[in-house]
PyMOL Python script that loads the backbone (N, CA, C, O; Angstrom):
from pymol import cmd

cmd.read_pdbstr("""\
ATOM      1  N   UNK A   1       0.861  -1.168   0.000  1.00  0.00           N
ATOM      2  CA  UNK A   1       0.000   0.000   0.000  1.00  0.00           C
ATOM      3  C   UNK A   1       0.902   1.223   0.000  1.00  0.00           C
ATOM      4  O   UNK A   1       1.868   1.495   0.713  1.00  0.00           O
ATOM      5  N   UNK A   2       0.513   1.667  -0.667  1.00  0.00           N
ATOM      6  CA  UNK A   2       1.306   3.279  -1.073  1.00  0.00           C
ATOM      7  C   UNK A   2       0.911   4.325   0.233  1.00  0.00           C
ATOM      8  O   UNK A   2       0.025   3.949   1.001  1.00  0.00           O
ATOM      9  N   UNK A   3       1.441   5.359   0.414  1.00  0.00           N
ATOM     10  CA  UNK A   3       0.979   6.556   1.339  1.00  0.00           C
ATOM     11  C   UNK A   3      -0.201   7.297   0.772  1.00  0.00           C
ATOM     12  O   UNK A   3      -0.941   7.955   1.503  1.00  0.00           O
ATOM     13  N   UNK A   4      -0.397   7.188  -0.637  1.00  0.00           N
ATOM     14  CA  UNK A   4      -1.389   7.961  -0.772  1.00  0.00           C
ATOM     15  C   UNK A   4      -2.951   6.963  -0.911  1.00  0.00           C
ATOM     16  O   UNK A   4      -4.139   7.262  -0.791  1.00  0.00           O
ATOM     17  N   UNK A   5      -2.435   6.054  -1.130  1.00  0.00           N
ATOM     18  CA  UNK A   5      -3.711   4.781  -0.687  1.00  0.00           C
ATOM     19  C   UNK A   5      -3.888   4.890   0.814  1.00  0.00           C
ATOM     20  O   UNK A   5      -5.009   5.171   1.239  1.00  0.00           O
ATOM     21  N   UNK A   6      -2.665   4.650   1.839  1.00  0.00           N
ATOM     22  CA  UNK A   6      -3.410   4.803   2.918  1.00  0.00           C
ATOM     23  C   UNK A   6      -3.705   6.235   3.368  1.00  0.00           C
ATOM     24  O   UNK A   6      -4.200   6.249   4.494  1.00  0.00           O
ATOM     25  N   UNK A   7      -3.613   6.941   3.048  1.00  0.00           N
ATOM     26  CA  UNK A   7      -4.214   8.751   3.448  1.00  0.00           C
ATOM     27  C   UNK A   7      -5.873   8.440   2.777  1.00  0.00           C
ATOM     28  O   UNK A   7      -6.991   8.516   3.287  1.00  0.00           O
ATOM     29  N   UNK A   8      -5.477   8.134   1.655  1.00  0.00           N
ATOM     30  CA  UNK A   8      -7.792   7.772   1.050  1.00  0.00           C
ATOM     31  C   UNK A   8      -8.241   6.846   2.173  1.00  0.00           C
ATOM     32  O   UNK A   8      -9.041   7.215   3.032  1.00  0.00           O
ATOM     33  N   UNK A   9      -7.705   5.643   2.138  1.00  0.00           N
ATOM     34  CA  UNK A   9      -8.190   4.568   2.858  1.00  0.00           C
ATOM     35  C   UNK A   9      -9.010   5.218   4.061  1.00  0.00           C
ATOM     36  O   UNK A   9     -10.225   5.302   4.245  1.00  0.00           O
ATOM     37  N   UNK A  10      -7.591   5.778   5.042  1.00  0.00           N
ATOM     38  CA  UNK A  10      -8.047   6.306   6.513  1.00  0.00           C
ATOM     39  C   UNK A  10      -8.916   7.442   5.936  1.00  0.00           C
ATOM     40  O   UNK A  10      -9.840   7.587   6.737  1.00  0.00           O
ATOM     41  N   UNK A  11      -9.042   8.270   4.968  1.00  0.00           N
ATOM     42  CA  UNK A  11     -10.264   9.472   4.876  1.00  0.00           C
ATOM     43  C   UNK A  11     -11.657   8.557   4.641  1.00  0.00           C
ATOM     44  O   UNK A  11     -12.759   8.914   5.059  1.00  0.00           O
ATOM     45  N   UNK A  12     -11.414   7.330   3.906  1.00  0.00           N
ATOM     46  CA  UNK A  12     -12.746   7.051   3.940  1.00  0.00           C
ATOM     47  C   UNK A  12     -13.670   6.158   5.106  1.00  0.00           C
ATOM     48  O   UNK A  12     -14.861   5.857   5.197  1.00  0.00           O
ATOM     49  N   UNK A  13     -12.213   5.865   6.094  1.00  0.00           N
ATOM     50  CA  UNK A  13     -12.937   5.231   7.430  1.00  0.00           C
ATOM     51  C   UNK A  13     -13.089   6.574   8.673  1.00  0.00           C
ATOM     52  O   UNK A  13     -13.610   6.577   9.788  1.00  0.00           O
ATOM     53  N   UNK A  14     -12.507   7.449   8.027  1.00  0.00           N
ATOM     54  CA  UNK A  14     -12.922   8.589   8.569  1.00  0.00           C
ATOM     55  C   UNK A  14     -14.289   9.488   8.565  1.00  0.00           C
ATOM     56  O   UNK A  14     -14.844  10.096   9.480  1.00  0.00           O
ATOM     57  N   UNK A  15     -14.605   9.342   7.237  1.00  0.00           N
ATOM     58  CA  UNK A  15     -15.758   9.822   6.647  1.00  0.00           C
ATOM     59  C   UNK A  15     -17.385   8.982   7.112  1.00  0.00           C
ATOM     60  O   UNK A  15     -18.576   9.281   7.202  1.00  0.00           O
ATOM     61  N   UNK A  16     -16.387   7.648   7.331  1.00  0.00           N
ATOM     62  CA  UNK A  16     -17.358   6.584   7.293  1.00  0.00           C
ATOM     63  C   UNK A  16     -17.855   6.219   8.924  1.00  0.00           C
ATOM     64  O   UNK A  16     -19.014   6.017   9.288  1.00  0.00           O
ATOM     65  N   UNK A  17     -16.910   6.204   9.574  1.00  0.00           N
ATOM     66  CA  UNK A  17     -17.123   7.026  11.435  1.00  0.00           C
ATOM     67  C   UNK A  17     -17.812   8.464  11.635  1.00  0.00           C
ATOM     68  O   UNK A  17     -18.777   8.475  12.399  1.00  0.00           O
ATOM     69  N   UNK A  18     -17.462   9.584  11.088  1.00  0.00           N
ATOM     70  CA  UNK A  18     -18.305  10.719  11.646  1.00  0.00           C
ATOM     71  C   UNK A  18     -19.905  10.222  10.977  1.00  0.00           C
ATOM     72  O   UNK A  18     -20.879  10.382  11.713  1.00  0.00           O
ATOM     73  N   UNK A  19     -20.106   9.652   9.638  1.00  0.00           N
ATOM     74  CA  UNK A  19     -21.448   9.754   9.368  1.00  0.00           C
ATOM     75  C   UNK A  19     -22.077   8.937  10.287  1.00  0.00           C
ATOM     76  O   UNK A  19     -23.219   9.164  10.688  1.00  0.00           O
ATOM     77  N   UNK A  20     -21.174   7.676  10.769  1.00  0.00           N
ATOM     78  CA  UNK A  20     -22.117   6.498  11.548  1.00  0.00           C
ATOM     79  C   UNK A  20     -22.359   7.222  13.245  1.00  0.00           C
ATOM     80  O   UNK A  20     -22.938   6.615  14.146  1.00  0.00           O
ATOM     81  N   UNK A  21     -21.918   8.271  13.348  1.00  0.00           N
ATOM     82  CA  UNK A  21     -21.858   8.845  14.808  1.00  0.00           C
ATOM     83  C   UNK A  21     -22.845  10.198  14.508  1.00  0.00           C
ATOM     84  O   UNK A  21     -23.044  10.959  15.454  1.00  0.00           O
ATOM     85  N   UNK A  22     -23.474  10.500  13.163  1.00  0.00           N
ATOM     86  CA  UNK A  22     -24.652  11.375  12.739  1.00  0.00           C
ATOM     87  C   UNK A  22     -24.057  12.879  12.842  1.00  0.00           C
ATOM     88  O   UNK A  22     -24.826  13.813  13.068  1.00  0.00           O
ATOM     89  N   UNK A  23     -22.720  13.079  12.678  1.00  0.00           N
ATOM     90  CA  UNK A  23     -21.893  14.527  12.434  1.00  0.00           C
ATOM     91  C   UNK A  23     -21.762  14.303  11.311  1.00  0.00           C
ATOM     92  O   UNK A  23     -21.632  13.333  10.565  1.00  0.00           O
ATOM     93  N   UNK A  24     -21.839  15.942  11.251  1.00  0.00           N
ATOM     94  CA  UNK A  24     -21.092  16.646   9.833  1.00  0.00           C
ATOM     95  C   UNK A  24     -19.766  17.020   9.682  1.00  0.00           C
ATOM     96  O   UNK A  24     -18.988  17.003  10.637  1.00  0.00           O
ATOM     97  N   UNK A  25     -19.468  17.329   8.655  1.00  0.00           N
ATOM     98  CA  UNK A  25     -17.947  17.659   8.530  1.00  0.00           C
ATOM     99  C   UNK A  25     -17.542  18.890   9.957  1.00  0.00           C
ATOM    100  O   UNK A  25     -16.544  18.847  10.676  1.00  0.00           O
ATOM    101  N   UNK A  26     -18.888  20.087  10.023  1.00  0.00           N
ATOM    102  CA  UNK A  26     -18.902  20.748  10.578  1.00  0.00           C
ATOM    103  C   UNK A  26     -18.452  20.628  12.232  1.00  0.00           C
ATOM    104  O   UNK A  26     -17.718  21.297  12.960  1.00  0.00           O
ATOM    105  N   UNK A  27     -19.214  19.530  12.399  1.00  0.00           N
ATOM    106  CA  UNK A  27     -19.610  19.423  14.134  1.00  0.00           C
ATOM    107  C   UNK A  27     -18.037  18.553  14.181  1.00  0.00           C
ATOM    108  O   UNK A  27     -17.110  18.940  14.892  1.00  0.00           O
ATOM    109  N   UNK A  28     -17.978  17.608  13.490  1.00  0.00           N
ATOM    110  CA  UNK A  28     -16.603  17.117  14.041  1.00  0.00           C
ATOM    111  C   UNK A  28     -15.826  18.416  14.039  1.00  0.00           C
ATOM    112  O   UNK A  28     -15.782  19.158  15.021  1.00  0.00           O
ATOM    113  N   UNK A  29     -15.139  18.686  12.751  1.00  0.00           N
ATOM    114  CA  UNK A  29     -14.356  20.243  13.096  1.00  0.00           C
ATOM    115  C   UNK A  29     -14.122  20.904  14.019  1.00  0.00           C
ATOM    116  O   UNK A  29     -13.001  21.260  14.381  1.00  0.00           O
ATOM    117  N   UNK A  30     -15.562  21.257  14.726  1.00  0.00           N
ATOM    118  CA  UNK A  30     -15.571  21.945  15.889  1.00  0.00           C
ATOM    119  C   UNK A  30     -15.057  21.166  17.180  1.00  0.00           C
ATOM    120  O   UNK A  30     -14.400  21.699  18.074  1.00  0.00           O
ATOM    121  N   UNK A  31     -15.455  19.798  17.152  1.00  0.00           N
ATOM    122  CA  UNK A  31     -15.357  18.792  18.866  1.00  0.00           C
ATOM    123  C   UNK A  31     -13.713  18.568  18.227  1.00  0.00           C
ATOM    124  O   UNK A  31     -13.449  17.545  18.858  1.00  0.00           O
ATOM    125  N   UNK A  32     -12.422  18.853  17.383  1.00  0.00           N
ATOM    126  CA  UNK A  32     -11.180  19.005  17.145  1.00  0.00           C
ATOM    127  C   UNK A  32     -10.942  20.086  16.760  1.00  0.00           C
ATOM    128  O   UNK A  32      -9.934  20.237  16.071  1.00  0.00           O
ATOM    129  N   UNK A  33     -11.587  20.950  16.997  1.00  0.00           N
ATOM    130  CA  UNK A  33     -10.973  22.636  16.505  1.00  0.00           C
ATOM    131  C   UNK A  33      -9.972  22.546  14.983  1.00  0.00           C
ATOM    132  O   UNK A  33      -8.766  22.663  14.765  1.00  0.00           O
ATOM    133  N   UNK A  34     -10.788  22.363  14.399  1.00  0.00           N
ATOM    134  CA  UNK A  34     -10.648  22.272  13.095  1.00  0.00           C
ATOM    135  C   UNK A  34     -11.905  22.967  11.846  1.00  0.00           C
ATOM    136  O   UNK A  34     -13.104  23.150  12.054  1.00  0.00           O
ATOM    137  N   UNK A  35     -11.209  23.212  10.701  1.00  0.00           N
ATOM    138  CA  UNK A  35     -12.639  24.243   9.684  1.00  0.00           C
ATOM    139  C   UNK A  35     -12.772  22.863   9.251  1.00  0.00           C
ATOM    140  O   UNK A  35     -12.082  21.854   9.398  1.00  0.00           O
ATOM    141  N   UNK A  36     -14.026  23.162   8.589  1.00  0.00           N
ATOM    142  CA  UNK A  36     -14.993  21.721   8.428  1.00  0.00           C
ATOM    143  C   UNK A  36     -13.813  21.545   6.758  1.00  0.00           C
ATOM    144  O   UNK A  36     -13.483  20.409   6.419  1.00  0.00           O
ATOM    145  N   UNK A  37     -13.378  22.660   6.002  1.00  0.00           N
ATOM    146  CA  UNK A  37     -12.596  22.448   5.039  1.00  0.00           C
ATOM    147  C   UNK A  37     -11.496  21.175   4.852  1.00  0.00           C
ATOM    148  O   UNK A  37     -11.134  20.363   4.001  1.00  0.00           O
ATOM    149  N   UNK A  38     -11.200  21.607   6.361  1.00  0.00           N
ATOM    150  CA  UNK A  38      -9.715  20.806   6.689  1.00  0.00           C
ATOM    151  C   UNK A  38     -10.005  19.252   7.235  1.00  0.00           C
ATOM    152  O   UNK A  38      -9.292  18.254   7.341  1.00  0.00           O
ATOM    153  N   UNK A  39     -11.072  19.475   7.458  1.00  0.00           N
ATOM    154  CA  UNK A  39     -11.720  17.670   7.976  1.00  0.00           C
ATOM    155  C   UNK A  39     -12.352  17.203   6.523  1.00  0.00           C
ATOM    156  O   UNK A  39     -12.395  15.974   6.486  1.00  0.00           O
ATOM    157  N   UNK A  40     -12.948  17.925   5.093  1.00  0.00           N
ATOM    158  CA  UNK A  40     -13.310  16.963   4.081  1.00  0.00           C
ATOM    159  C   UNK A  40     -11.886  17.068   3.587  1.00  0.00           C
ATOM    160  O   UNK A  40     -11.977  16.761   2.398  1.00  0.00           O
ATOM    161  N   UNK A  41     -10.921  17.272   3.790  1.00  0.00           N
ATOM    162  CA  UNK A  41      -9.305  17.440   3.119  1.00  0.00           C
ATOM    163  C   UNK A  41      -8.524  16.219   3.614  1.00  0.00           C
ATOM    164  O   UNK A  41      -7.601  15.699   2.988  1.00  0.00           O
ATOM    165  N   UNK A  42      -8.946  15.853   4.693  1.00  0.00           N
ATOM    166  CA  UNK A  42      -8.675  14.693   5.479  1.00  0.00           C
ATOM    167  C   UNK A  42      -9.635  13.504   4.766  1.00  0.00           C
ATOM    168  O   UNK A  42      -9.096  12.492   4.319  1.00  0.00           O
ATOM    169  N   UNK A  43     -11.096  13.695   4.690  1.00  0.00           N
ATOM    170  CA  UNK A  43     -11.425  13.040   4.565  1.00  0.00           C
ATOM    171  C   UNK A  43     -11.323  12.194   2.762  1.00  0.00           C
ATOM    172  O   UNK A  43     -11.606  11.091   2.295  1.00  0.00           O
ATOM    173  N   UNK A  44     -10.773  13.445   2.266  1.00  0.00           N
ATOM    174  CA  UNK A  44     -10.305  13.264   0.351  1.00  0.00           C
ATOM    175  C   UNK A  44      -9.121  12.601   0.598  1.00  0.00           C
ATOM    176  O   UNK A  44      -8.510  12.626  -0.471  1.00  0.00           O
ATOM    177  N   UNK A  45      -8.506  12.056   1.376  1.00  0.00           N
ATOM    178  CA  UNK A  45      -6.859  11.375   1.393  1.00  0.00           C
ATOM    179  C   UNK A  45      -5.705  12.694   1.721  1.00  0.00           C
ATOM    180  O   UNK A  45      -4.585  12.513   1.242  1.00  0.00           O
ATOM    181  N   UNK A  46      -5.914  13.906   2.454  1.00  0.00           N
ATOM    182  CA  UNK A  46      -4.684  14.506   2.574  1.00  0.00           C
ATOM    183  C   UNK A  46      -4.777  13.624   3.882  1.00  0.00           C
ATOM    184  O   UNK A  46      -5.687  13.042   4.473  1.00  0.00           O
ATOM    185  N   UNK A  47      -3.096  13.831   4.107  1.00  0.00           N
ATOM    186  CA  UNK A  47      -2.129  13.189   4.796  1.00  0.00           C
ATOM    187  C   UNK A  47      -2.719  13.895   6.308  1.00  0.00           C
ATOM    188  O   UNK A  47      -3.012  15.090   6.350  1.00  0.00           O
ATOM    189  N   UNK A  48      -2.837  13.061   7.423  1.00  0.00           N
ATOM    190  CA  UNK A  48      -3.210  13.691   8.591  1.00  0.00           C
ATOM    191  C   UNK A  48      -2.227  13.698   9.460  1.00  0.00           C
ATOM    192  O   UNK A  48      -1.823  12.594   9.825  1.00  0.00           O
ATOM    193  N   UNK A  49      -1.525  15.029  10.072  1.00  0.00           N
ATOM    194  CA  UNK A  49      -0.710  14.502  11.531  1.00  0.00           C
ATOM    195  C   UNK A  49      -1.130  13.789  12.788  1.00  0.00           C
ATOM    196  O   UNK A  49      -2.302  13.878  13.153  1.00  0.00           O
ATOM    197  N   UNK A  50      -0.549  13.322  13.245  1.00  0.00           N
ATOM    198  CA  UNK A  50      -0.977  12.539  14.227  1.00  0.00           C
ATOM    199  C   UNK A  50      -1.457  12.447  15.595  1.00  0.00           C
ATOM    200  O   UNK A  50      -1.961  11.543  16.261  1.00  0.00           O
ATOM    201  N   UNK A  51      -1.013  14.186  15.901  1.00  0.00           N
ATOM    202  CA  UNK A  51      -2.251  14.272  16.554  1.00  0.00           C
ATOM    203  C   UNK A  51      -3.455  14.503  16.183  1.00  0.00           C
ATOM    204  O   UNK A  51      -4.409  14.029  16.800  1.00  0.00           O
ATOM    205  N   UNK A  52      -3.580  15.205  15.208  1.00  0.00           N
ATOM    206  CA  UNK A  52      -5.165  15.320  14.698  1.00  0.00           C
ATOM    207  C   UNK A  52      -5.351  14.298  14.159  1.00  0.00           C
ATOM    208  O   UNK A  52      -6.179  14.682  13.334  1.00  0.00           O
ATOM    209  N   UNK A  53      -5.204  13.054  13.930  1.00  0.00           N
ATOM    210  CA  UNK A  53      -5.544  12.134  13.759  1.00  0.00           C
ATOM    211  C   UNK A  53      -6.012  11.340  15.106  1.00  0.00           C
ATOM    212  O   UNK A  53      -6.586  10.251  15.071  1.00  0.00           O
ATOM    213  N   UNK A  54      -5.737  11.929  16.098  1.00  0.00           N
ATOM    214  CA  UNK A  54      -5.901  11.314  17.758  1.00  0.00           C
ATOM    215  C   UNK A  54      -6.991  11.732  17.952  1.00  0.00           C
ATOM    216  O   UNK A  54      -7.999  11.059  18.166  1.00  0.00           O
ATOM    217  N   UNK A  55      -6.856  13.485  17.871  1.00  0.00           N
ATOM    218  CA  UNK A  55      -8.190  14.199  18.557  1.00  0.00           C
ATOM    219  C   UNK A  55      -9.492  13.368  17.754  1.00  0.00           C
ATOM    220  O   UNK A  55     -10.468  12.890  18.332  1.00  0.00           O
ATOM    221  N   UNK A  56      -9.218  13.330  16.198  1.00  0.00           N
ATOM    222  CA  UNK A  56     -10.598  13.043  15.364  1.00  0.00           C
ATOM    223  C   UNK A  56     -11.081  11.647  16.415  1.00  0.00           C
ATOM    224  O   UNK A  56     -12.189  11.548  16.942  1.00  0.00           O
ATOM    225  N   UNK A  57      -9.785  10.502  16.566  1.00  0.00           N
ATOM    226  CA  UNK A  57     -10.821   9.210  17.041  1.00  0.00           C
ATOM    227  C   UNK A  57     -11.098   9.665  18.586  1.00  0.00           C
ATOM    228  O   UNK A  57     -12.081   9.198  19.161  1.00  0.00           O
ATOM    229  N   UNK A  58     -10.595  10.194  18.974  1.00  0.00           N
ATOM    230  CA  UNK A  58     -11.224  10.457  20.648  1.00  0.00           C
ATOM    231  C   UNK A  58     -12.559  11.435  20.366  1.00  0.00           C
ATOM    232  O   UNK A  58     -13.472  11.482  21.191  1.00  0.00           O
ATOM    233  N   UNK A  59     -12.584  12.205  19.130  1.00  0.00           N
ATOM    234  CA  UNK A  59     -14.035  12.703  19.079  1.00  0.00           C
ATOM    235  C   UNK A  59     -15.064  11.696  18.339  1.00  0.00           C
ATOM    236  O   UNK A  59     -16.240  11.756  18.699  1.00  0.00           O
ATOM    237  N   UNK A  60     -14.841  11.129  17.717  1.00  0.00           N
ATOM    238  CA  UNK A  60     -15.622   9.587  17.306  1.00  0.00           C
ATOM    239  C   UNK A  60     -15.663   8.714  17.959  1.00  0.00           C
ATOM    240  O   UNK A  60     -16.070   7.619  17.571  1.00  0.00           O
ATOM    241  N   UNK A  61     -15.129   9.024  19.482  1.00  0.00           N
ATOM    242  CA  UNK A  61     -15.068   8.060  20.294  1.00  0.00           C
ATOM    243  C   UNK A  61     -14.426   6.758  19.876  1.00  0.00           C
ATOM    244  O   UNK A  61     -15.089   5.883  20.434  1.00  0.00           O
ATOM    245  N   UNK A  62     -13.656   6.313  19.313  1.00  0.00           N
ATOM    246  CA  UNK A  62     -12.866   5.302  18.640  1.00  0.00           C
ATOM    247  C   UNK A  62     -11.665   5.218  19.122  1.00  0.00           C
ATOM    248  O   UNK A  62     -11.015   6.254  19.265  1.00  0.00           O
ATOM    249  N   UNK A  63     -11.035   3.761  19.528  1.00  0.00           N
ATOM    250  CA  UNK A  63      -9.651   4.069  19.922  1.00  0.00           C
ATOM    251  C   UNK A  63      -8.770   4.252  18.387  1.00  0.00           C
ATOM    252  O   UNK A  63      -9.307   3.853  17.354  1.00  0.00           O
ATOM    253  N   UNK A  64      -7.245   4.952  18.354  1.00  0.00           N
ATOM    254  CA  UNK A  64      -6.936   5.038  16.944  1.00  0.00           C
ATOM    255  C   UNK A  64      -6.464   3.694  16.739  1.00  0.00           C
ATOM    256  O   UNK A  64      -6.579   3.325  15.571  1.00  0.00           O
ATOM    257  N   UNK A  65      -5.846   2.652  17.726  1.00  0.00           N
ATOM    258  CA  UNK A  65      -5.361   1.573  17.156  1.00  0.00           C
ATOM    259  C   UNK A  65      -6.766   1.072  16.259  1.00  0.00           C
ATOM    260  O   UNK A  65      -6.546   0.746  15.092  1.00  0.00           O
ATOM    261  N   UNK A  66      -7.929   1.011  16.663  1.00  0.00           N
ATOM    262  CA  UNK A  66      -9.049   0.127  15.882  1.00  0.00           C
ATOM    263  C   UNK A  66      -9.383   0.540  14.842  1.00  0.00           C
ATOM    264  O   UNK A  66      -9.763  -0.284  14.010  1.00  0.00           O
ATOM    265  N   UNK A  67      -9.363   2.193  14.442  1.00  0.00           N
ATOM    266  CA  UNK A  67      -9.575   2.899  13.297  1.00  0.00           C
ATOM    267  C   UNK A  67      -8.370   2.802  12.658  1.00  0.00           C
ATOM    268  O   UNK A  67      -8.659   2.757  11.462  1.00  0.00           O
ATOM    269  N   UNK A  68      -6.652   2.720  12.833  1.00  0.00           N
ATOM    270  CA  UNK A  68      -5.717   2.004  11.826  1.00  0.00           C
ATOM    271  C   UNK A  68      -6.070   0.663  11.695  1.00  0.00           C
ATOM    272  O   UNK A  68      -5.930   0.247  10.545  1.00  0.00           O
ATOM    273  N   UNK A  69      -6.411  -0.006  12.365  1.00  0.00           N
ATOM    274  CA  UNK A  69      -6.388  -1.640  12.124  1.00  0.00           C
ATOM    275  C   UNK A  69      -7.911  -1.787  11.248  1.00  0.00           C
ATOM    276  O   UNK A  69      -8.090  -2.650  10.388  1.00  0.00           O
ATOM    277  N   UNK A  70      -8.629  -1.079  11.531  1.00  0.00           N
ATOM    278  CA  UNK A  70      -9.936  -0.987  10.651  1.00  0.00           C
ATOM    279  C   UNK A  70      -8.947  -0.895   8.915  1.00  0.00           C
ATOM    280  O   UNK A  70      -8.775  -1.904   8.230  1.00  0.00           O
ATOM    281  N   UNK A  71      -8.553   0.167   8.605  1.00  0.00           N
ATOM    282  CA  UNK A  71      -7.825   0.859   7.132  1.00  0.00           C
ATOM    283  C   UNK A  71      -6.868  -0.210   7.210  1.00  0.00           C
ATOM    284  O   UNK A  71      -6.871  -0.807   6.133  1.00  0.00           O
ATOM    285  N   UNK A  72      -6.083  -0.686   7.992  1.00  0.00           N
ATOM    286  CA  UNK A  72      -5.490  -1.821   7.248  1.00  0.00           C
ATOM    287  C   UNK A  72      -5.501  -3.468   6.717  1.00  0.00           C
ATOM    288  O   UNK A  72      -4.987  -4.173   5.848  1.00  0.00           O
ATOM    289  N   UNK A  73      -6.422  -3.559   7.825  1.00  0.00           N
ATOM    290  CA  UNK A  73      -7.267  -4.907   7.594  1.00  0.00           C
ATOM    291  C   UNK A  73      -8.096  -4.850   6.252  1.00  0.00           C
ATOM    292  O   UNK A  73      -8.005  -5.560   5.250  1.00  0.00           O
ATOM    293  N   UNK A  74      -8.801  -3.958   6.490  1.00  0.00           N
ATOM    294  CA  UNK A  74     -10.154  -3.782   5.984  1.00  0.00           C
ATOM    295  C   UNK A  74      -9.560  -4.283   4.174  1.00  0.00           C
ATOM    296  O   UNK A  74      -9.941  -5.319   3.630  1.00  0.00           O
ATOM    297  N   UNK A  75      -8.817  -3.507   3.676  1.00  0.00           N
ATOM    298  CA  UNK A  75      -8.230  -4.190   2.230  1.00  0.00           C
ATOM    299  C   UNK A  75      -7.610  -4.673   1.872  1.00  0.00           C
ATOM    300  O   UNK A  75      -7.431  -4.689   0.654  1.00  0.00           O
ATOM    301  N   UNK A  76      -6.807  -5.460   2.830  1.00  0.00           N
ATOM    302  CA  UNK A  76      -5.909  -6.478   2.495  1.00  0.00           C
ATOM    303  C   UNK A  76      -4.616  -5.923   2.511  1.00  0.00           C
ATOM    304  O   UNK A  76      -4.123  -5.981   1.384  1.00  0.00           O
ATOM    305  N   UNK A  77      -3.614  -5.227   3.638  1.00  0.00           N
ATOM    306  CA  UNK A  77      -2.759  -4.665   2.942  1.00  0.00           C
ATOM    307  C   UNK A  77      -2.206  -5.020   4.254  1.00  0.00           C
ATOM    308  O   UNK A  77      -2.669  -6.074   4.692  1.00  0.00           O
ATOM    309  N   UNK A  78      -1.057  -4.240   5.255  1.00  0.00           N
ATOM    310  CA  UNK A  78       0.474  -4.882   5.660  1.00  0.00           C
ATOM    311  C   UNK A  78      -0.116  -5.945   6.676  1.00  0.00           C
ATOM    312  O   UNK A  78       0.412  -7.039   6.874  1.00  0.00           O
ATOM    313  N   UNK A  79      -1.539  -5.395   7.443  1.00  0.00           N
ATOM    314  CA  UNK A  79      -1.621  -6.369   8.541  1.00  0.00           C
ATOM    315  C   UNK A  79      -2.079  -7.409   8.105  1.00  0.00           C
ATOM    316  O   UNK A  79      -1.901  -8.385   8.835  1.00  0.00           O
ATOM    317  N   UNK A  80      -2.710  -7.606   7.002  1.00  0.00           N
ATOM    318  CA  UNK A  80      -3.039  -8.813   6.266  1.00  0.00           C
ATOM    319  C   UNK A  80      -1.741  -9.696   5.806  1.00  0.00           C
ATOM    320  O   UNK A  80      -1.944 -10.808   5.317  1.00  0.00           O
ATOM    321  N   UNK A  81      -0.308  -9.167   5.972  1.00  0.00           N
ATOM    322  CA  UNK A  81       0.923  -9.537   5.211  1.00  0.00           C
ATOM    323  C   UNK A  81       0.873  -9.273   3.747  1.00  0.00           C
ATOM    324  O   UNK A  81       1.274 -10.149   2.980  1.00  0.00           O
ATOM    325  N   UNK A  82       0.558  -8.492   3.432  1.00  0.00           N
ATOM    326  CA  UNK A  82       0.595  -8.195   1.893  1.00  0.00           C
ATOM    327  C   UNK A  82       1.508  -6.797   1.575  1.00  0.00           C
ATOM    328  O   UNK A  82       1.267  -6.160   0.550  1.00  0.00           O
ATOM    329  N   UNK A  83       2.512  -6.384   2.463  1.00  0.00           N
ATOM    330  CA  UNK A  83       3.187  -5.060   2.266  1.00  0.00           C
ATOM    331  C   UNK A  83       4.480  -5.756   1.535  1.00  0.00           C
ATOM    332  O   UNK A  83       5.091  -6.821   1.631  1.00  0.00           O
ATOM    333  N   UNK A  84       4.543  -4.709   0.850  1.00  0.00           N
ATOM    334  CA  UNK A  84       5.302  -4.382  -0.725  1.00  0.00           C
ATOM    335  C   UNK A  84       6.218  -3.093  -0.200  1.00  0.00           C
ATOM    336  O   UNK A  84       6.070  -2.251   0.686  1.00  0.00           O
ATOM    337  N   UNK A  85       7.246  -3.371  -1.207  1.00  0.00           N
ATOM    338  CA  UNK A  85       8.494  -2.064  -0.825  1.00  0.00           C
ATOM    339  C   UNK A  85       7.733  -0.754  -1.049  1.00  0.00           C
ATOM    340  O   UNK A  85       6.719  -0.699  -1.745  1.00  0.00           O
ATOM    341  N   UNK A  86       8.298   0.344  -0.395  1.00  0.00           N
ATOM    342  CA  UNK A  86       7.847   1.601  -0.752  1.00  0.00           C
ATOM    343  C   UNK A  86       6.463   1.677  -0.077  1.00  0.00           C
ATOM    344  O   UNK A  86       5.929   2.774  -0.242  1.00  0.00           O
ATOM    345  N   UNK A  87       5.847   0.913   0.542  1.00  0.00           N
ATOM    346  CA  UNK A  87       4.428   0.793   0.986  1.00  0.00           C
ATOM    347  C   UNK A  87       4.632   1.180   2.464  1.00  0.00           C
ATOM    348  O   UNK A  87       5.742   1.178   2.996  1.00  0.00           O
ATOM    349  N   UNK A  88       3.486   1.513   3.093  1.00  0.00           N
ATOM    350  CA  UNK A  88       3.407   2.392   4.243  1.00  0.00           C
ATOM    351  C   UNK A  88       3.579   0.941   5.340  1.00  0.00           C
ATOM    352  O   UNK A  88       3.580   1.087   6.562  1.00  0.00           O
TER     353      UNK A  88
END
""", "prot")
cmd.dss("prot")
cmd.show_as("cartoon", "prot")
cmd.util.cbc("prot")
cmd.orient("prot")
């Protein structure tokens, strides 16, 4: 898995947690002090630092190990044993 596969991957288990918790781009933003811009930017595959990648699952209530292990399980990629050189 490439870095920019896993930056989509995690935006779309990102995307896919605030809707199942009934927020908008907006309301998360706000419970991480973030513009709702910068959370669908996250959620399009830009690259997230890691703490704001913390605050988002402690505001989705999610631990982050289960939301990485969610994005890496979920398609078959390093925790499955399927990592390839150059892959995250």
């Amino acid at each position: 898995m490439t870095t920019q596969e896993f930056c989509t991957r995690m935006g779309d288990k990102i995307r896919e947690l605030r809707i199942d918790k009934g927020l908008s781009q907006e309301e998360l933003g706000g419970k991480v002090g973030l513009h709702r811009n910068t959370v669908m930017g996250y959620e399009n595959g830009k690259d997230i630092p890691v703490m704001v990648f913390i605050r988002i699952c402690v505001a989705l209530g999610m631990p982050a190990g289960a939301v990485l292990d969610g994005v890496l399980i979920e398609k078959g990629s390093i925790a499955a044993g399927k990592e390839t050189e150059g892959s995250v």
